[in-house]
C-alpha positions in Angstrom: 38.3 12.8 -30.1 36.8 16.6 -30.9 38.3 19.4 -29.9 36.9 20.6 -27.0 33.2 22.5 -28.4 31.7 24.9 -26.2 27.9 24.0 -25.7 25.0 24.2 -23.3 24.0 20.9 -21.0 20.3 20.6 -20.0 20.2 17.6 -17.6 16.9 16.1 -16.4 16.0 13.3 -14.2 13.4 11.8 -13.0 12.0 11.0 -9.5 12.3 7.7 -7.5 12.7 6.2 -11.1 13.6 2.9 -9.4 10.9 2.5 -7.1 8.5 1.7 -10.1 7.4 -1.3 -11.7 8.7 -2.1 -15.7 5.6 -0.9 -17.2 5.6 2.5 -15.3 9.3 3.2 -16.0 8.5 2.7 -19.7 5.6 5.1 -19.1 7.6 7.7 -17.3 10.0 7.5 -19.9 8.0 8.3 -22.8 6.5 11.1 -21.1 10.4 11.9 -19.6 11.0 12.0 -23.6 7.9 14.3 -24.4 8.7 16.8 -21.7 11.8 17.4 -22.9 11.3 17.7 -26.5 8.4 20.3 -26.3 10.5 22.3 -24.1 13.3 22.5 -26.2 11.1 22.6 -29.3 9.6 26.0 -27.4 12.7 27.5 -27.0 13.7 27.0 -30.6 15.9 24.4 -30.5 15.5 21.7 -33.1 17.0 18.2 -33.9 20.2 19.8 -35.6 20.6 22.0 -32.6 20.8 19.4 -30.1 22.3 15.8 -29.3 20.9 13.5 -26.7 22.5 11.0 -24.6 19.9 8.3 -23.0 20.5 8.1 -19.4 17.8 5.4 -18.3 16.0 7.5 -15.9 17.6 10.6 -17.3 18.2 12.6 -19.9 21.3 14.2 -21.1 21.6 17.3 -24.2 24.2 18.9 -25.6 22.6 22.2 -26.9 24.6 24.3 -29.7 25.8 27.4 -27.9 24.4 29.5 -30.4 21.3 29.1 -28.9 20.5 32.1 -27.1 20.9 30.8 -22.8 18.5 33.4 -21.7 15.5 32.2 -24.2 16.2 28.4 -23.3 16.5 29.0 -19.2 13.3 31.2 -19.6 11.6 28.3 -21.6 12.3 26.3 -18.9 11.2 28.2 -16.0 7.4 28.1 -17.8 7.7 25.1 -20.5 8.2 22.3 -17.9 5.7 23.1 -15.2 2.7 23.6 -17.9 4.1 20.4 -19.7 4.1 18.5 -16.2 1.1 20.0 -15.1 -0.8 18.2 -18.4 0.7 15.2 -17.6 0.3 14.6 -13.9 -3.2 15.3 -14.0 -4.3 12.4 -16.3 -1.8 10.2 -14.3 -2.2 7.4 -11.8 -0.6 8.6 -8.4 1.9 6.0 -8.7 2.7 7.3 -12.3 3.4 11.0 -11.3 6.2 12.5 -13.3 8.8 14.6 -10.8 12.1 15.9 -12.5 15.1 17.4 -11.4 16.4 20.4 -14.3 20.2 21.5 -14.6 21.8 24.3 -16.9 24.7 24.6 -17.8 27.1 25.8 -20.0 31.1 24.8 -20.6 33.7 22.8 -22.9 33.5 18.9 -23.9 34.9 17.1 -26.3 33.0 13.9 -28.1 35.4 10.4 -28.1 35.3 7.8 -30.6 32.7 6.0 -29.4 30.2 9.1 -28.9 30.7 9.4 -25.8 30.8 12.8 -23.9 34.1 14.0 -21.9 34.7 17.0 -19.9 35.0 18.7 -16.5 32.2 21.3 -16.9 29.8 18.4 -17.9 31.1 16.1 -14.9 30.4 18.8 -12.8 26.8 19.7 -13.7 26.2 16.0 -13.7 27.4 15.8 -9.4 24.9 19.4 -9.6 22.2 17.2 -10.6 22.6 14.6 -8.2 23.5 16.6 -5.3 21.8 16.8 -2.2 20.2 20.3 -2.3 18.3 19.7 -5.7 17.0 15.9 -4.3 16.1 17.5 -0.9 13.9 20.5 -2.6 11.9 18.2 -5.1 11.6 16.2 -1.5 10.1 19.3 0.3 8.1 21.2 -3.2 4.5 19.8 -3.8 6.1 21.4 -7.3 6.6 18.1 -9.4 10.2 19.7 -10.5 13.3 21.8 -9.4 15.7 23.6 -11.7 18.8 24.6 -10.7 21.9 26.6 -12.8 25.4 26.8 -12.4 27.6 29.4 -11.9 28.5 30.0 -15.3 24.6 30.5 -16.2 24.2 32.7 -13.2 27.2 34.7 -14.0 26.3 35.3 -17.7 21.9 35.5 -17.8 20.8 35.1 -14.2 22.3 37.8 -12.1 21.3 40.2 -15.2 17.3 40.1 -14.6 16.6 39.3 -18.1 12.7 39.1 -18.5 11.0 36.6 -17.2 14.4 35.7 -15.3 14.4 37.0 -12.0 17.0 36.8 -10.3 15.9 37.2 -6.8 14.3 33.9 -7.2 17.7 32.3 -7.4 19.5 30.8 -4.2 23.1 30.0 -4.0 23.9 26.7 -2.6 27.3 24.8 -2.6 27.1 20.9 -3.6 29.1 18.7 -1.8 31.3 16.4 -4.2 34.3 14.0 -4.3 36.3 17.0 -5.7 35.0 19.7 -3.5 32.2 21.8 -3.1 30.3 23.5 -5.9 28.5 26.4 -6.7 25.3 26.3 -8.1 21.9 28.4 -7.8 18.4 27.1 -7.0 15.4 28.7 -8.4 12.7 29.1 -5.6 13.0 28.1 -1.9 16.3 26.7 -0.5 15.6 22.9 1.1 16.0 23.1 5.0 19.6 22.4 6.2 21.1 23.4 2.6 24.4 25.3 2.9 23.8 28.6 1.2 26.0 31.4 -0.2 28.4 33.4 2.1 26.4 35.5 4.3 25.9 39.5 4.0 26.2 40.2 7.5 29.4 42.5 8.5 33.0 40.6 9.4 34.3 43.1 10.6 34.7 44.1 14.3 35.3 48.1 13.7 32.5 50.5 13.4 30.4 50.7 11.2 29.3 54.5 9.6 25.8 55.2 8.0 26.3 53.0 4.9 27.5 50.6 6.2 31.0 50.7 5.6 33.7 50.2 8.7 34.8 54.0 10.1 38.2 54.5 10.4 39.5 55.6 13.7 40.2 59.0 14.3 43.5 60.6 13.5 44.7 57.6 11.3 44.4 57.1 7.3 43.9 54.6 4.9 46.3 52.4 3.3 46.2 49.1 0.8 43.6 46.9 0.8 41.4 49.4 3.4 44.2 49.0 6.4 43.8 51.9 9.2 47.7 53.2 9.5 48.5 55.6 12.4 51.7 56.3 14.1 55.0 56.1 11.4 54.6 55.2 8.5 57.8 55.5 6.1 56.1 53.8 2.8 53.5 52.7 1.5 55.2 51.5 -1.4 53.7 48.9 -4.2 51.6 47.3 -2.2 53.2 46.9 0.9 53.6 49.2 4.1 56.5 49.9 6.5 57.2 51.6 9.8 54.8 51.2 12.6 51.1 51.1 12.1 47.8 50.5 14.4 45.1 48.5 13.4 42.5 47.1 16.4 46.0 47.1 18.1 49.6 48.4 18.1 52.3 46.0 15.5 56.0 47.0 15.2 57.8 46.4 12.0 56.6 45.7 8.9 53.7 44.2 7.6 54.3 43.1 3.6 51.5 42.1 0.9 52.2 40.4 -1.7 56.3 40.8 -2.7 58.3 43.1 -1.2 59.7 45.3 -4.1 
């Protein structure tokens, strides 16, 4: 067993792979194979950059990390359509070649009998067979959906690095035996798809010009944006004591965190 190696993991799968005959799952794959290898070949990432793991209908790669992320999603976003695109065009309709694209980046660690461990990897592998990703290839006339998770959203999407725009990114959460995940959709979110947590206000107080919560009159402002009025003895390393009002009247104390 390695120590655990930091690397980026493109996943890509195809489409109703099972639905086909022998002959057209040998065809897919080759062309599965061909996608893959121009794209990454585009991005600049060549045979002693990469290791591949043969999935059937898939394709697993473990990508050295000194590849730069941004360069590779960006690749991506342009590499596989125009590389689809060529091939769906000279294909039978019962040949088409649909694909479902993850990123992402983490720690794994490479066993004795080449085989791939880690929780980051698990993860992006329940991202690429989750719901949201399966339902929006279902809905795009788009022959393939990419997806990233949050580590590549965090570190090269939310940044607008050309030809990475970030608006076009759509947080979803992934149901899985562990718990939900985080990931983000490039393009239109699938209808009934649970999204990121909502913009809209929580807050029952008024709101000023900026949107911001006004405090009401005569009182001031204490940890973590509280309204205190009335006596107030301390507000003393994080914690407040006396009386205080806030969308109602509370005797005693109210603590946060440890009471010092």
């Amino acid at each position: 067993m390695t120590n655990p190696l930091p690397r980026t993991f493109l996943l890509v799968d195809t489409e109703r792979f099972s639905d086909r005959d022998d002959v057209q799952q040998a065809y897919l794959r080759r062309m599965l194979y061909d996608v893959v290898d121009r794209t990454l070949l585009a991005a600049g990432v060549d045979q002693t950059l990469r290791l591949r793991a043969d999935r059937g209908d898939a394709v697993m790669e473990l990508i050295d990390p000194h590849v730069p992320l941004n360069v590779l999603l960006r690749t991506l976003l342009t590499e596989v359509p125009a590389q689809l695109r060529a091939i769906n065009r000279l294909a039978a309709s019962s040949a088409q070649l649909r694909l479902r694209v993850v990123l992402a980046s983490g720690m794994v660690m490479i066993d004795e009998h080449e085989g791939w461990v880690g929780t980051d990897l698990n993860e992006a592998c329940r991202l690429l067979d989750g719901e949201p990703l399966r339902a929006a290839l279902r809905e795009r006339t788009d022959p393939h959906v990419l997806c990233v998770s949050a580590s590549v959203h965090n570190g090269i999407v939310r940044h607008n690095h050309p030809g990475i725009p970030a608006e076009e990114f759509h947080e979803v959460t992934v149901d899985s035996k562990n718990g939900p995940l985080k990931a983000w959709l490039h393009g239109p979110v699938p209808a009934g798809t649970v999204t990121g947590p909502s913009t809209a206000p929580t807050s029952e107080g008024p709101r000023g010009p900026g949107g911001a919560e006004e405090a009401p009159t005569g009182g001031r402002t204490g940890p973590a944006g509280i309204h205190v009025q009335g006596v107030n003895d301390g507000i003393i390393a994080g914690h407040i004591e006396g009386n205080a009002v806030r969308a109602g009247v509370v005797h005693g104390d109210i603590i946060f965190g440890d009471r010092r």
